[in-house]
Each structure stands twice: as C-alpha cells, then as structure tokens.
N, C-alpha and C positions, 0 to 999 in steps of 0.2 A: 865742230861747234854747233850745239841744237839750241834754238831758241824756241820758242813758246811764248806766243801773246795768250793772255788770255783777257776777256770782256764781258760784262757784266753791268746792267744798272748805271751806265755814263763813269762805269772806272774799264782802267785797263791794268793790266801787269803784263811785264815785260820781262822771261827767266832765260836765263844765259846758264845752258848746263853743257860744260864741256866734261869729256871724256876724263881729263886727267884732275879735275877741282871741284868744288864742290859748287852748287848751285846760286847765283848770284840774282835780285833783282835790278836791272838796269831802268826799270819805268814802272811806278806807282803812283796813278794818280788819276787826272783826268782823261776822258775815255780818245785814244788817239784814232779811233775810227780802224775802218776795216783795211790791211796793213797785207803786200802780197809779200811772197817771200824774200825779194829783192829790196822792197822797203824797209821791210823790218833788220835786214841787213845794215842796210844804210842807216839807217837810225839808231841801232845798236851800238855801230861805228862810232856816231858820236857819243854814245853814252857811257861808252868803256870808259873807266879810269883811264888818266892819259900820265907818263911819268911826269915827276919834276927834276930840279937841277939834281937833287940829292942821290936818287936811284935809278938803274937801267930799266928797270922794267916799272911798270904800272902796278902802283897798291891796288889787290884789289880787296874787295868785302865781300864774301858769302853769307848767306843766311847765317850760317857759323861761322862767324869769322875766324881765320885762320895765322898762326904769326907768322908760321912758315913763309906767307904769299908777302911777309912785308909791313902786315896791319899793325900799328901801332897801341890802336886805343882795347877795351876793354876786348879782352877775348872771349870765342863764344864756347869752348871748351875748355875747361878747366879740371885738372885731376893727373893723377900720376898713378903708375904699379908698385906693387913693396919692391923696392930697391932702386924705386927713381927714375925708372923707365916709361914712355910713353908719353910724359906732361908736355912735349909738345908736338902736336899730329898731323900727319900729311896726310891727307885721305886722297890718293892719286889715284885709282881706281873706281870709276863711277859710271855707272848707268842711271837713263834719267827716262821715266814713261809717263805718256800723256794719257788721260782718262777722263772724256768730256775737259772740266773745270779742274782737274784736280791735277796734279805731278809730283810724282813720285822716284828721287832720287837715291839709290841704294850706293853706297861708299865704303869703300874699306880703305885701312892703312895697312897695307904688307909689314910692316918692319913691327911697330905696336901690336899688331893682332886687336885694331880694333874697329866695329862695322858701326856706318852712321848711316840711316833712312830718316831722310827729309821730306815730309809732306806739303806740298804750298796746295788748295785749294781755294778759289773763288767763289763764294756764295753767289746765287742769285740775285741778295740785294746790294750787291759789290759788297759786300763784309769780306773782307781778304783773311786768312789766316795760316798757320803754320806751326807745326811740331816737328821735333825733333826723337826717334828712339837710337839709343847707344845698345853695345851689346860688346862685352867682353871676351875675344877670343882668345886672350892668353892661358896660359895653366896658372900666374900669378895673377891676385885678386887686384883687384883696379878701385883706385878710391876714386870716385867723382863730389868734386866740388861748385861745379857750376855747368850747366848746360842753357847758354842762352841764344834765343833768336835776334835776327832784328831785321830793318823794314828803312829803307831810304827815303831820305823827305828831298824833296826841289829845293834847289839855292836858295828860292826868294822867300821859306820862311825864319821870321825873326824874332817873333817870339815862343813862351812856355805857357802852356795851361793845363794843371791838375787841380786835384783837391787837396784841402787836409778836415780837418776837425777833431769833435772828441765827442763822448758820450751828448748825447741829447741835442748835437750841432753836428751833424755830419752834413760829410761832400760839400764843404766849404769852398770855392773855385779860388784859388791864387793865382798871378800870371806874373809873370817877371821874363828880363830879354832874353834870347838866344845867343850864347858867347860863348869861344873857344872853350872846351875843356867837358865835363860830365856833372849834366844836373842826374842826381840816383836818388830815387826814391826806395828805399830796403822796408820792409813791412818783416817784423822777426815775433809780432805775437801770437803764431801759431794760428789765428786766425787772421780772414782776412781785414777787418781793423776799422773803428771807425774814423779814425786818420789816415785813411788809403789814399791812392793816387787815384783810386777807378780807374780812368782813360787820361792816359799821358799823351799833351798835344804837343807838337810843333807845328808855330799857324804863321799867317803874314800880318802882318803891320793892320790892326784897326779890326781883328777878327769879332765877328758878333753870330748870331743865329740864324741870320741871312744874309752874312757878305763875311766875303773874305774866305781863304784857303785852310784848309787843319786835317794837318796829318795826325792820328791817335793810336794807341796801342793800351791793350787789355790784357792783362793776363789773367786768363780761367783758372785760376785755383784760390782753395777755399784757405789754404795755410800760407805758410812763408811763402815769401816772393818777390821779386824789385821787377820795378821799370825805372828805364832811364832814358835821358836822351842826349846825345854824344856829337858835339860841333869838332871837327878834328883841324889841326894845322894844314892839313892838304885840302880842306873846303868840304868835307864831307858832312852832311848832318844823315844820321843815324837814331830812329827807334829803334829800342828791347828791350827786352824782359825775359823773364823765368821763373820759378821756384827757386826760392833762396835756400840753401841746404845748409845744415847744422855740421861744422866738423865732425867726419867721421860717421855721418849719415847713413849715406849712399856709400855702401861698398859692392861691388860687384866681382862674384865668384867667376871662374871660368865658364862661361856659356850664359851668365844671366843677361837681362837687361834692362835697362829704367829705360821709362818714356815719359817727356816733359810734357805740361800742360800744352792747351791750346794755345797760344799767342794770339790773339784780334788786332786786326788791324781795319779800319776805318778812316776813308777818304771821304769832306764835307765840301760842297762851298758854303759854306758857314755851320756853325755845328747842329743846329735841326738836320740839315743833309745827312753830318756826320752819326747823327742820335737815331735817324731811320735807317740805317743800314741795321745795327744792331735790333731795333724793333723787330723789323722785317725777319728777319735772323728768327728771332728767338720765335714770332708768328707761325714759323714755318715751320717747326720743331712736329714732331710725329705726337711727343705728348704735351704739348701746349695745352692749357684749360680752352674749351669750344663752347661748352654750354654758358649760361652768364652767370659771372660770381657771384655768389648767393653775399649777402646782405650779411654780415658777421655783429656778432654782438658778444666780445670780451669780457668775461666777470673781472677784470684786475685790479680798476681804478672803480668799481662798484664795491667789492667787499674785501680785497686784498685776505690774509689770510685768515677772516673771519665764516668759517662755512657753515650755514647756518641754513638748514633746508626749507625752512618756512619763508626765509628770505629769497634764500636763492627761487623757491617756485614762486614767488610771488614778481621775482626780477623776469622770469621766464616767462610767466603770463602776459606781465605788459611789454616785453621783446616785441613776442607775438603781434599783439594789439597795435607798434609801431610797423609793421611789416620786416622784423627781422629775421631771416632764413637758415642762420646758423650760428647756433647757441655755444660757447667753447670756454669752458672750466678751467679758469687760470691754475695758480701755482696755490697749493695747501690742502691737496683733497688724500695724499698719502703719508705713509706711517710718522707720525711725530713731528708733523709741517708745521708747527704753530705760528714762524717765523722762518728768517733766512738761514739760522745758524745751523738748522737740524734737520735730517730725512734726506738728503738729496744723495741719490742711490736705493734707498727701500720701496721699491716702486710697487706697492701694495695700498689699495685703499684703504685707511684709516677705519677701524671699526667704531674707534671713541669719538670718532664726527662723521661715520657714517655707518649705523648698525646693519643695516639693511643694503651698504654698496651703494653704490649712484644709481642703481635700478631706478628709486623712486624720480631723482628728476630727471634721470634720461629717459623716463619710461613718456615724464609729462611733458617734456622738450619735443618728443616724437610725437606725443597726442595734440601738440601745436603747431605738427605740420611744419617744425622745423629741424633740420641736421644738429648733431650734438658730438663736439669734442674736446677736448685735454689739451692741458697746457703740460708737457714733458722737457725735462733737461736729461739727455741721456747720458754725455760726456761725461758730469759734473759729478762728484762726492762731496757731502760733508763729513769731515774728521767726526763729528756727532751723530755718526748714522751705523745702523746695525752691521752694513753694509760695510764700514769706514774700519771698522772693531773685528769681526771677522778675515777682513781682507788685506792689512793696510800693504802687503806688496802692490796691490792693483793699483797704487796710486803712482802718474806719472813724477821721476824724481831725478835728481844727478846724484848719485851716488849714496848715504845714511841722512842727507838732511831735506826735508818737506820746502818748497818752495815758499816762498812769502805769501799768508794765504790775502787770496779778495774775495770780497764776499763770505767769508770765512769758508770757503769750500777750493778744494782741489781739484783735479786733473784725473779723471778716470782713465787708466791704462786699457784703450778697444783693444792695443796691439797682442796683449797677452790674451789667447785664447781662450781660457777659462770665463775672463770677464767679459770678453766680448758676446760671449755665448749666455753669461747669465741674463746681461740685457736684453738680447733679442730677444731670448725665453719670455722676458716680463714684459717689454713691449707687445710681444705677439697676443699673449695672456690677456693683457689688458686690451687690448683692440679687440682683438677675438670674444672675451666676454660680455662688454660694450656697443660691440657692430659699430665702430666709429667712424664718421665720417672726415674727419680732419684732427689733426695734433700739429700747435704751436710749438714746435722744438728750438727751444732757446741753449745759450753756448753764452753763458755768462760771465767769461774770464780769460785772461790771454794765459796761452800754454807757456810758462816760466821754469827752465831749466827743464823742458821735458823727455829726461833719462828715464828708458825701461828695464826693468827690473827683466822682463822677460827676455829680452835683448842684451841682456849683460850690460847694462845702463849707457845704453849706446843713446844717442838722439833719436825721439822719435816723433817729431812731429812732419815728417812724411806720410813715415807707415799711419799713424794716428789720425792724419786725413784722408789717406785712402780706403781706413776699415770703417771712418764712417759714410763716406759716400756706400761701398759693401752693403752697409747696414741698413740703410737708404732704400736702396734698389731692393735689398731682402724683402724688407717690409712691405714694401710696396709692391713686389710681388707677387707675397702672401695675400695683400689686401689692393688689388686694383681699383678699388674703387676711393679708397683714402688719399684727400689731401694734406699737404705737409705744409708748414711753413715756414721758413729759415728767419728763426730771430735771433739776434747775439748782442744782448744790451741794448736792445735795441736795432739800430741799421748797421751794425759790427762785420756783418758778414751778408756780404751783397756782391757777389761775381756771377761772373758765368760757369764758373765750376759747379756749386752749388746749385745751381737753375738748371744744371742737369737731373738733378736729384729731387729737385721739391715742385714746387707750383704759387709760391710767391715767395714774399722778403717783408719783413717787417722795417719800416724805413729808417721808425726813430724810435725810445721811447718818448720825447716830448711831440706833443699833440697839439701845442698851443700851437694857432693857425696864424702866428705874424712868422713865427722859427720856423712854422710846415710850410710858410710860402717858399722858402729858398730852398731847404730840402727837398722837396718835390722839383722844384725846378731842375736841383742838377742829377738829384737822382734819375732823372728821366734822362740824362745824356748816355743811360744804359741802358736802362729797362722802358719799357712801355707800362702806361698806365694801369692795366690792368693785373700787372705782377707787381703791386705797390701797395701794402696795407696801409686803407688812408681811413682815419675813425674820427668822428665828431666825438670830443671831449666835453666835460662840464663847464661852465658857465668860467668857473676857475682851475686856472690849471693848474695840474697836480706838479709838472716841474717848473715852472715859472712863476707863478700866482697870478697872471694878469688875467685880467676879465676880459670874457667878448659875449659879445649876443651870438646866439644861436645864427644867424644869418651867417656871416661870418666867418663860424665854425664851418657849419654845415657846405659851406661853397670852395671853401678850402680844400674840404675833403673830398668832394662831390668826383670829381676827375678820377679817382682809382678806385682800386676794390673796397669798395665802400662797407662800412661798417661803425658801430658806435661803443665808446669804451665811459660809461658813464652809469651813474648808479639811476636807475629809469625810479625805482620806489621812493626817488625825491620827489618828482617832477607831478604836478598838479594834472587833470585832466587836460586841460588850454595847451600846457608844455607838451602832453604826450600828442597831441591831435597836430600840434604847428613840429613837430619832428617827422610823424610819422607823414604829413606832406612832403618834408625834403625828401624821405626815405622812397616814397612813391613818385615823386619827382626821378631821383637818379634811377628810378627800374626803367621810366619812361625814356628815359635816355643813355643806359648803359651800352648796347649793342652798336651806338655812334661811340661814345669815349672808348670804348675798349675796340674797337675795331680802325679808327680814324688815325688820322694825322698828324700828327702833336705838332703845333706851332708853338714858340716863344716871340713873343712881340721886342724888336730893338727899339730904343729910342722912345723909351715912355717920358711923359712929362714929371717933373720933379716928384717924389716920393710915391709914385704911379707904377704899377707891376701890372701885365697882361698877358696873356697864354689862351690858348686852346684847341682843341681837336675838329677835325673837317673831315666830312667822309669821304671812304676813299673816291666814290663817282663825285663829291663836290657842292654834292644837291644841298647840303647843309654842315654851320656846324657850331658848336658851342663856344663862346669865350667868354673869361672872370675875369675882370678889371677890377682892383684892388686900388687901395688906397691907403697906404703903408704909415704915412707920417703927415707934418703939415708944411706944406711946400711954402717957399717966400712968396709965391704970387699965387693970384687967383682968380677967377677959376682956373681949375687946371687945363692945359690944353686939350688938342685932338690927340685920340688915340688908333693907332692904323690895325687895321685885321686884314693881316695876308693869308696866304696861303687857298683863296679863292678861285675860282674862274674868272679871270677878269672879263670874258664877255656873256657871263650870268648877270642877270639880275635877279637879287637880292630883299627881301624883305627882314628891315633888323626890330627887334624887340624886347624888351626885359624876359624872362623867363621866370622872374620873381620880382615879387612889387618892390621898389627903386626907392630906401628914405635919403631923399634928397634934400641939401641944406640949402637950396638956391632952386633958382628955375630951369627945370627939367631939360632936358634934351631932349630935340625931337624923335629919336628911336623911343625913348621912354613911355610913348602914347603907342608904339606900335604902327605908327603911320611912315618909316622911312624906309624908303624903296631907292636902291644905287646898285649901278655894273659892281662886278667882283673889282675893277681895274682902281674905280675911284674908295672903295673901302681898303682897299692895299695902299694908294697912294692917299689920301685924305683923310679918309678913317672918319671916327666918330667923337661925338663930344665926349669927354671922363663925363662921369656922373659926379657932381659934388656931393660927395658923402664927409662923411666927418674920419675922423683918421682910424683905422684899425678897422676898415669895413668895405666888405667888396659886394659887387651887380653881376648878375651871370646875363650874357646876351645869348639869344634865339638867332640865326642868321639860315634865312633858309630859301631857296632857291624858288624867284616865283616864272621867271621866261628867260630866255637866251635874248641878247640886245639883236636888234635889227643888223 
C-alpha cells in the first residue's frame, strides 16, 4: 500500500494507491503539516473507510469509483462492449508514480480489456486537480457513457453553493442544506451555459469570503458536463463531475482512447481563499496576458449593425481622444449582415458597406495609435447565408430535421472536415489581411439535437468542442500575437477549458452597473480580474433601461479589463474629458487590479456592497464601496477593509471626488491614517451616497506600527 501526501499553499492531499484498486483520496483539505512515513500511516489508519453492520469489508471510493469495491452511489465509469460485456470493472492491476506534485496511476482490468490512467496533480497555489484517460483493449468497440472524478469533503460540511442564472443575469449564487442523497447539476447546452454550476461547493454552517470551510469542484470543459455532490448513507460526502456525453457519443474502437476534462478542485477558508487558488492557477499559466490590457472600445451598443465609415471614423477618433487602445468591430461588417437573420457563415467583408475593405478604418484606428479587431461568430450559420444554401449538410442535426432555430441561426457542423477547413481558411484570410490584433468570438446559441451528418448522425457535441478548441490553438498559432475572447451571449461560456484557448471572457451582455455588481462578484470566484471584460456603458442601458451617472458606471467597471461599449459621437466635449479621466484613472492603476488580491467584504451594512484588490507586498490597495438601495436606517454603518497588513499603517482617501448626501467621512478629506489591524476589524465610515452610487478608496501604505 503506497501513500503519497502531497502539500501545497496551506492544503494537503492524502492518496492511497494500492497495488490491486484504484487510487483513493483519504485527506483533502487543510494543510496537515509535514507527515514521516509512520505518521502518515497512522493517520491513514484512521481515514480508511471502516465497515458497517451491513458489509465485511469497508466501502471504499476511488477517484473512479468502482461498484465492484461496494460503492453504492453514482459511479465513476459508466459504459459497456457490444454484447454487454465490461459495464461493470475491476481495475486490479495498478501502478502508481510520483512526480514532484503530480501522481500518476496506470490500471487495467484483465477480464474487460480495459486501461485507466489517473492523474491527481497539486498546483502550487493548492488548486488540486484530476483526469481521468480510458483506452479500449478489447477487439469489440466500447460504448462509454460517463467517465467521472470525484474529491472527498470533511464530515463537518453542511451545506451547497453554486450558481445558476440566464442570459444577462449570470452566476447567480444559490445555497441550500447538505442532505442524504445527490444535488446534480447536468449542463446539456453544448456549451458551457449561462445557467452553470461554475464551482460546486460543499461548505460549513455560516460560509462567507472569510470564514468558514468550502470544498469546490470545476469542471474544465467548454460543452456538456455535470457536477455534483453526493451525501451517502455510510456518511460519506463526495464532489464530481465530468463531461456529460450524448448517447452513443463516445464509442471506442479497439486501441482508441477518450480523456476526460480537467476536474478543479479548490479548498478555501472562506471562499476568497477558495477564489485564489484558481487566480493564482490561471496567473501562472505560460500564456497568461503580462503586458497590461489595453483599454477596449466595442462598436456594438454604439452602431449595432449600422456601419457607416464616416461614423465609425469619427467614433475612432474620439476612442482615441478618451485614451482607448483597442478599437474592435462588432457583428455586421460581412456579406449581407444587415441584421441577425442573415450572413452568419459568409465571412467575407461586405463590399455594399465596405467598398474599399476596412483598410480605410483600420488603416485610421492604427494612425491613432490604437489596436484594431473583429467581432466573429465562427460555430454559428444562418439558414439565409450563401454558406447555409450551398452547404446545408454542414449543419449540426439528428437525423432529416433542423433543430428549433434561436436567433434564427444554426449550429455549424467544425466535426465534418470540409467545414472545419473552410473556417479556418476565412478566419486565417481575414486576420492575415487585417494584421489583427484581437477577434471577439461569440457562440450565440446552445448545440440542440447536435447529430453529424459526417458522423452518421451520431452526437457530436464532444467532437464539436474539441475542433473548436483545435481551431483555437490553430489560429493562434498562425498568429501569436492575436488575442481572443470568449463571448457566448454574453457570460455563456466561462470555464477553464476555454481559458486554455483564449485570453479573456466576456462576463455578461448586460452592463448596467447595479446587475454588473453581482456578476462580477461571483464571477471572480473563478477567474481573476483581469480575464473579465468589464465596459462602462451609456448613461442608459441597453438591457435594462436604468439610468446611472457615469461615476457609477465607470467604478463598476473599473476592477477588470476595462473598456467602454458606448456610442462616444453622442457625448459633448465635458462627457469626453470626465471619461477619458476615468480611463487614465484605471491605466494609473491597472498593474495593482490586475496583479493583486481580490477581497470581498462580509458583512456590509444594509443595502452596502464592498470589494477590492491589495497588492501582493500589501503596500497598497483599491476598494468600491457601493450603495445598492435605500437601507431602513441611516447613515449607513462602518464598512471593514481586510485583507491588509494589520501592522501597516495606512493612509485612506477617496481616489474620486465623493457626492456625499450628508457629512463626509473623515477618509474623504484624505486625512485618515490607521494599522491594517483596525481597518480589517473597524473599518471606515460608508459614504452617504444616494442609492445606485459608489466611492473607490486609495489605501496605501504610509509606516509599519512601532
């Protein structure tokens, strides 16, 4: 019996790989310190599954659970050979190698003929994770229907936290108790959804941002997939997840093999903890953006599909003027776009709205010293496209009938070769002709009955997300210097699959800054700020109608890759000069938001929301205190700022002039000076603001306390 701690960033894990079963976690969690070989024995000891009255031997769970060993609840293989052989497997044969952080379990089942390698590896920033690859040794084909991991939580948590939502309201947070039986989250729209789970917790009693326990699990794919979490009658609680597979999917010939997504798993004491492992994670990444996000300026909610070059150059000029760095050409600049019904697939610039090509405004976007790119939908067809009339096998289908259409467009078939190839063709063409800097790749619509014609209308929304990730990597090979960014209606498709692939996420399409407070918030329980397209909209907003002042907007957004989706050739001189301070405002301060710390504030006063980032040395850091509604009393209390050195002292200050309905707070003059210890524990006064309006504070490090 070999065991393996491994340790990381205040977590530990604990693997139990015996010779004859497959690889088990006995300790996930908090970090148990440095363990000799006799300890870790003894400790193990007590962490084995122990029988009960019912059986001789001890249930136990491996990372793939197995029913052979006993396991009752969800199994973690699922699949049988033609003739009904194999669905249920003993993988008694197992070698198990250690590699720094990583371990590497190889399994076969003698009687099935079939091979399982297990990866668990330990990030650096204790980000735990794990895959699974399968591989077929029989001569008959092997259906697989489910390959899932999963990740042991401590007794003492008791309750759920995920998300749901729906277009323009994503990563909603829900939480409800921990109770016998399986909460399953199934995502089946082919992408990954903006009703997703993101991060499935299992936490303790009274969990917040900095207290309390939460075990979480992520699954890296950008298509189908479930997380669940599984309270069993023997006391066991269990996270997992996987790729969720279409009947008939995943068939595997003799000698092939599927390999399941990554699994994330994340231990917090409170979920800020839980939320930096993932940051750190993705920070650490070889192609992470390093330089600082340039300043975006979206034509969508400026001229939607009005393209009109006298306009659009005169929208490019004042970009500029506000300090915008990267100009990018929404959706209607190719064949026949007038609207959404038509073109999508003819990926040729329109000569009847652009005689001359976008030469002329990318020639003037580059003469203003800013980056210039495209807004592309590559998956997508409309039935009204030259493309749609030519091809219509390339569309993804079940059988003679077209899926229910949205957006009046279809499901481009990448799986079938030919189509997959004319894409690239046109993508490449167009970047290449352009010298493009960035393309908004949007994914408009969930994959519904997606049968491929190339495939003998088998399911393909596997294959379907593995050729665009392919496609992906292609491009981007071709053109290292182009960024991408993953939009899908918005915040529809936001994993870590994808952020393999691209260089940010588009969050939401709604922009109004009371919706973008909560959004941002929980989006950031995966991603870090700077992989988060955040844009100061118009005065009114385009999915809500409510009004805000630019203040407001602008602070909202200020925290992520910042950028502005607004028509600038409204805006009077006065409007362009008080934007283009925010915009110089966030340059002076990006390399702290995007490099820092992300705190969320527990325990705001009534209708009160607080957040911010600190750098990593501490010497400073930004926080927005917002003021969402009109609370029953007033003034509103103090508001705490953690995440400090509590034996710094501190000097706090508005960072923007403060309209206050009452009398100021002493920070607000700039004259308050306090240890990190008493702004964590006592905090500052809220600013009486009137409702729908937030303060960004300065807090920055002036002497270490005596």
């Amino acid at each position: 019996m070999h065991l393996h701690h491994l340790r990381a960033a205040g977590v530990s894990v604990v693997l139990e790989c015996p010779p004859d079963a497959l690889p088990a976690i006995l300790h996930w969690g908090p970090d148990l310190g440095p363990l000799g070989a006799g300890a870790l024995e003894h400790l193990a000891a007590e962490l084995r599954p122990r029988s009960d009255q019912t059986v001789e031997v001890p249930i136990r769970t491996a990372i793939v659970p197995e029913a052979r060993t006993g396991w009752m609840g969800m199994p973690g293989l699922s699949g049988h050979h033609d003739g009904g052989g194999g669905w249920s497997p003993a993988f008694t044969d197992v070698t198990c190698e250690q590699h720094g952080q990583r371990v590497v379990a190889a399994a076969t089942d003698p009687y099935a003929r079939l091979g399982l390698t297990v990866t668990v590896e330990l990030d650096p920033s204790g980000l735990l994770r794990a895959r699974a690859e399968l591989r077929n040794g029989h001569d008959l084909p092997y259906t697989l229907d489910a390959l899932n991991l999963v990740f042991p939580v401590h007794g003492n948590a008791v309750e759920l936290l995920d998300q749901a939502g729906r277009w323009s309201k994503e990563r909603v947070p829900q939480r409800r108790p921990l109770t016998v039986g399986t909460h399953l989250r199934e995502n089946r729209r082919g992408r990954t959804g903006a009703d997703a789970a993101t991060v499935l917790f299992a936490a303790t009693a009274g969990l917040g941002f900095r207290r309390g326990e939460a075990w979480g699990v992520h699954v890296g794919h950008s298509g189908n997939h479930r997380h669940y979490a599984e309270r069993t009658a023997i006391g066991r609680t269990m996270l997992g997840g996987g790729e969720l597979l279409l009947p008939g999917e995943v068939v595997l010939a003799a000698g092939e093999t599927y390999r399941t997504p990554w699994v994330y798993a994340t231990y917090g004491r409170g979920l800020d903890e839980a939320a930096h492992r993932f940051h750190e994670h993705l920070r650490a990444r070889p192609g992470h953006p390093v330089r600082p996000r340039p300043v975006v300026l979206n034509t969508w909610e400026a001229v939607y599909f009005d393209h009109d070059l006298d306009r659009l150059l005169d929208l490019a000029d004042r970009a500029a003027r506000v300090g915008v760095e990267r100009f990018v050409l929404d959706d209607g600049w190719f064949l026949g776009r007038r609207h959404d019904g038509a073109g999508l697939g003819d990926w040729y610039v329109d000569p009847a709205v652009w005689p001359d090509g976008l030469h002329p405004l990318a020639e003037r976007v580059r003469k203003l010293g800013m980056e210039f790119g495209l807004w592309v939908e590559p998956e997508m067809v409309n039935p009204d496209s030259e493309l749609a009339r030519a091809h219509p096998e390339w569309i993804l289908k079940a059988g003679d009938r077209l899926p229910p259409p949205a957006r009046r467009q279809q499901v481009l078939d990448l799986t079938n070769p030919a189509a997959y190839a004319y894409v690239k063709e046109r993508l490449l063409a167009i970047v290449g002709e352009y010298d493009l800097d960035f393309l908004k790749w949007d994914h408009n619509r969930d994959l519904v009955d997606p049968g491929s014609a190339a495939h003998g209308g088998r399911p393909a929304a596997h294959a379907q997300t593995e050729a665009v990730y392919r496609l992906l990597d292609e491009l981007r090979a071709a053109h290292p210097r182009l960024e991408i960014e993953a939009c899908s209606s918005g915040g529809a498709r936001v994993d870590l699959g994808i952020l393999q692939h691209t260089d940010r996420v588009w969050a939401s399409d709604c922009i109004d800054p009371v919706e973008r407070q909560d959004i941002l918030r929980w989006t950031a329980q995966l991603l870090p700020p700077e992989l988060i397209g955040s844009h100061i909209g118009a005065e009114r907003s385009h999915t809500t109608g409510r009004r805000h002042e630019l203040g407001f907007r602008a602070a909202t957004a200020f925290f992520g890759h910042y950028g502005i989706e607004w028509d600038l050739t409204s805006l009077t001189d006065a409007e362009l000069d008080d934007l283009a301070g925010w915009v110089a405002l966030h340059k002076r301060h990006r390399e702290l938001l995007h490099t820092g710390t992300m705190v969320r504030v527990d325990d705001t006063p009534e209708s009160v929301r607080a957040h911010g980032v600190v750098a990593p040395d501490a010497s400073e850091a930004v926080y927005e205190i917002a003021v969402l509604g009109r609370p029953a009393t007033w003034p509103p209390g103090p508001v705490r700022l953690p995440g400090l050195d509590p034996e710094t002292v501190y000097r706090v200050r508005p960072l923007t002039p403060v309209a206050s309905r009452g009398a100021a707070p002493v920070w607000v003059s700039g004259e308050l000076e306090l240890p990190g210890s008493a702004l964590a524990a006592a905090g500052v006064a809220a600013p009486p603001l009137f409702p729908e309006q937030s303060a960004l504070l300065h807090v920055e490090a002036v002497t270490a306390t005596a």
